[in-house]
C-alpha positions in Angstrom: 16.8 -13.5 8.2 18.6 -11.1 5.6 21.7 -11.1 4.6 22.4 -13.5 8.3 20.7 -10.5 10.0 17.7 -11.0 11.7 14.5 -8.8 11.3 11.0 -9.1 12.7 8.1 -9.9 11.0 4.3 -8.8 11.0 1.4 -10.7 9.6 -1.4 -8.5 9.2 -5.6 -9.7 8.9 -6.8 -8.8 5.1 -9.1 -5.9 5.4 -12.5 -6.2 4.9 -14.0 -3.4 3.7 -11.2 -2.3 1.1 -10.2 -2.7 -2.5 -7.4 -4.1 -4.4 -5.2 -0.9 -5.7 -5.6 -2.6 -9.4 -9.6 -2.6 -8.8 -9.3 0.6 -7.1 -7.1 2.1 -9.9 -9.9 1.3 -12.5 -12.7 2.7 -10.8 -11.0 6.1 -10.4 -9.0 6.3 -13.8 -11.4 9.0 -15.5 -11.6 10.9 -12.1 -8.6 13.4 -11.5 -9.0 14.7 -8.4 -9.1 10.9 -6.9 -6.2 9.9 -8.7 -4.3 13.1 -7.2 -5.7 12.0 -3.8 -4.7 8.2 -4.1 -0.9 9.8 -5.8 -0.4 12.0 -2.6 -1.5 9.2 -0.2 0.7 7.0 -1.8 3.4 9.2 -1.7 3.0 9.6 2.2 2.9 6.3 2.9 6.5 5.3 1.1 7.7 8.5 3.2 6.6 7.0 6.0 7.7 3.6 5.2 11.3 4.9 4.4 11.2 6.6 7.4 10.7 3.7 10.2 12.9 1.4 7.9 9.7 -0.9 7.2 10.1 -3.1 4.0 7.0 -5.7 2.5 7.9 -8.5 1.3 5.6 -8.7 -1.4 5.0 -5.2 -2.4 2.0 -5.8 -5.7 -1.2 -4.8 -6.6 -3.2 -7.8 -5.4 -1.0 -7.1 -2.0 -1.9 -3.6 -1.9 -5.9 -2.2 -0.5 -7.2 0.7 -0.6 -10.1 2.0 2.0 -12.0 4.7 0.6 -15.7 6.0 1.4 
């Protein structure tokens, strides 16, 4: 309930094989063309979120993975 409005909810599994964005973040710093990659997927995915309305609740690093490969 927001505001007396009510929303749903999802509760999602953790992902297995992923990395915390702050782990992530490190391992990529010195390499440009993955930063750029992780900046534009980022950037989709708060289009997308915007888009269908979706809000997290708890929107941080340690809540935040990143599959890569």
């Amino acid at each position: 309930r927001v505001g007396g409005e009510l929303f749903p909810v999802l509760q999602m599994p953790w992902l297995q094989d992923a990395t915390p964005l702050n782990v992530y973040i490190g391992e990529i710093v010195n390499g440009p063309a993955a930063v750029r990659r992780l900046r534009e997927a980022w950037r989709k995915l708060i289009m997308e979120t915007e888009r269908e309305r979706f809000a997290h609740g708890d929107l941080q690093h340690g809540n935040v993975w990143v599959r890569h490969g």
